[in-house]
N, C-alpha and C positions, 0 to 999 in steps of 0.2 A: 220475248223479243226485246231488245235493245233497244234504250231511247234512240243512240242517231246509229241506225244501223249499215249505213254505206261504212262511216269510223270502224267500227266492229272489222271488217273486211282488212281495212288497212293497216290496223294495227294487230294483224297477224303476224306479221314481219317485223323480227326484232326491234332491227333501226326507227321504225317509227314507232315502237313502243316507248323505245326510251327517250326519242325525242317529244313525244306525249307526256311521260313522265314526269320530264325535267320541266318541259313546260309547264304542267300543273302545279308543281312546287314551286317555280318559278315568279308564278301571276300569282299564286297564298303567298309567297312572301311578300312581294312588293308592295299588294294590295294591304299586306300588314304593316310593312315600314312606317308606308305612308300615311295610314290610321293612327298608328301610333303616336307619327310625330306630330299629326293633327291635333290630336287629344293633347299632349304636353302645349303647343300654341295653343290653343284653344282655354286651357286650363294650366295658367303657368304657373301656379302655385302648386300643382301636382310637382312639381321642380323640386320641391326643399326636400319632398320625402322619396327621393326618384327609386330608391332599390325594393322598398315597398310597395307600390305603385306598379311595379313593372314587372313583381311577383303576381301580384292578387290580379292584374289583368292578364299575367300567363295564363293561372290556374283558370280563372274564371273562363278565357276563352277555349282552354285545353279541356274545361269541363265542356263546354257548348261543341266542341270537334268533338267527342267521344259520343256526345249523346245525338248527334245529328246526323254521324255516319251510318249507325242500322237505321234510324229513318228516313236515309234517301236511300238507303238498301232496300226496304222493305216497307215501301211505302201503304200508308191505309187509303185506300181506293173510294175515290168519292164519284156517286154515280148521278150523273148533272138531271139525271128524271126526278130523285128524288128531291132535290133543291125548288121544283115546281109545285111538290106534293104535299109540303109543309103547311100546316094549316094552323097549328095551334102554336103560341107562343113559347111551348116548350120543345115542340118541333124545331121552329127556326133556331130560338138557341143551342140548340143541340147539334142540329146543321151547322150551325154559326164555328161552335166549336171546334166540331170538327176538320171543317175546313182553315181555321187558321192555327189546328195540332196542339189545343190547349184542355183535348180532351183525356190526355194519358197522365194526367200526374203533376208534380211539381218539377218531375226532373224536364218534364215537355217541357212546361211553362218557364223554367231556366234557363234553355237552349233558346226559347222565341223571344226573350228579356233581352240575354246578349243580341241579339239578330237586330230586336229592335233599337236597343240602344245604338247599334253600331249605325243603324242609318241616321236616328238623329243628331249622333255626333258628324254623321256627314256632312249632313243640311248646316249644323250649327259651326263647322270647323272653318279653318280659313283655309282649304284647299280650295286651288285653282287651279285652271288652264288643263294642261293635259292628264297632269294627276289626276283630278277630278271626273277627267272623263274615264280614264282607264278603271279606275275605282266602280264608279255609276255603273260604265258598259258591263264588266266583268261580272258586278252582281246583279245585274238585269239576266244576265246570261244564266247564270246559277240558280236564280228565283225563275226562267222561263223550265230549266231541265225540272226544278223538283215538280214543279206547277204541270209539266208533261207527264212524268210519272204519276201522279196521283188522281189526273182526271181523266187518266185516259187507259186503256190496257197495257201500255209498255213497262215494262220495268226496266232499270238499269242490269247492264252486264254485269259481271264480275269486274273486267276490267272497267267501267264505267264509277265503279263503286271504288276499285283502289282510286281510281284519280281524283277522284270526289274525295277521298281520305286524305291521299297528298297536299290539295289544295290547303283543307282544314288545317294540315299540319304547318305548311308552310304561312298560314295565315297568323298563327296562334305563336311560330319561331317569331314573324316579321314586329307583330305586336311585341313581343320581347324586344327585340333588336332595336323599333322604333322609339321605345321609352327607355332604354335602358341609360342614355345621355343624355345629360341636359341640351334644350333648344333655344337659340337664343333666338327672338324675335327680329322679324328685318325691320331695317330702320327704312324710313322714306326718304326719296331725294330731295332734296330741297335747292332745286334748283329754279 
C-alpha cells in the first residue's frame, strides 16, 4: 500500500502526474539553492576555491541521492514491540542502529553523514524568514514520509519513489547551482 494513498488515486491522470513531478524537482532544487548559498555565507572562505567546492558537494550529495533512493524504496521495517523487548545492551544498540540506518555499512553511514551535516549547516547558516521555513517544512515533510515507511506496513509506490528520486536530484542540481558563484555577504544599514 502506498504511503499517502488518496495521492496514489490522483496521480493517475497525467496532468497531475506532471504537475507532481515538476513539483518535486522543483522544492530539491530550491531547497538545494538555498543550502548552498547558505554553506558559501556561512563559510566564506569556501569562495576562493568555489569550482572545487561545488564539485565535491555535487558528488558527495549525488553520492547521498543514489544511495537513499532504494532505502526509501525499500525500507527495513522496524517493529515498535521489539524496541520494548530490548533488554541487554547489545539489544538496544542494535535497535539503536537500526533505527537510525547505520546498520548497513559504510555506504549507510555516508548517506546519514550528508543528511546530518545538511541539518547542522541549517541550524549554523544564516538563513532566514521564509527560506528557512520552506527548507525546515520540506524536510520535516521528507523525514515524516520515510519515518512512516519504516515503522509502519506502508511502503512507498513506485510513483512515490520516482518523486523521492526527483527530489534527491533536484536537490543535489540546486547544491551545484547554489555554490557554483560566489556570494557576497549583505552589508547592514546603518542607518
Amino acid at each position: 500500500m502506498a504511503l499517502v494513498p488518496f495521492l496514489s488515486d490522483i496521480f493517475t491522470d497525467p496532468v497531475f502526474s506532471l504537475v507532481g513531478i515538476s513539483v518535486a524537482f522543483a522544492i530539491g532544487l530550491l531547497q538545494g539553492i538555498i543550502l548552498g548559498k547558505a554553506i558559501l555565507l556561512r563559510f566564506p572562505r569556501l569562495q576562493n576555491n568555489l569550482k572545487k567546492v561545488s564539485i565535491s558537494l555535487f558528488v558527495l550529495f549525488l553520492i547521498n541521492a543514489i544511495l537513499s533512493v532504494p532505502r526509501f524504496a525499500s525500507p527495513e521495517k522496524i517493529d515498535l514491540s521489539s524496541i520494548s523487548q530490548a533488554t541487554s545492551s547489545g539489544e538496544v544498540a542494535s535497535l539503536l542502529f537500526l533505527i537510525l540506518g547505520i546498520n548497513t555499512g559504510f555506504l549507510a553511514v555516508l548517506a546519514i553523514s550528508v543528511t546530518v551535516m545538511t541539518l547542522i549547516l541549517l541550524k549554523m547558516s544564516p538563513i532566514h524568514g521564509v527560506s528557512k521555513i520552506f527548507v525546515i517544512f520540506f524536510s520535516i515533510v521528507i523525514l515524516a514520509f520515510t519515518g512512516l515507511s519504516r515503522f509502519t506496513d506502508l511502503t512507498p509506490s513506485t510513483f512515490e519513489v520516482f518523486l523521492y528520486f526527483l527530489y534527491q536530484m533536484g536537490l543535489t542540481i540546486g547544491i551545484l547551482a547554489g555554490t557554483i558563484r560566489k556570494v557576497k555577504p549583505k552589508k547592514p544599514d546603518l542607518k
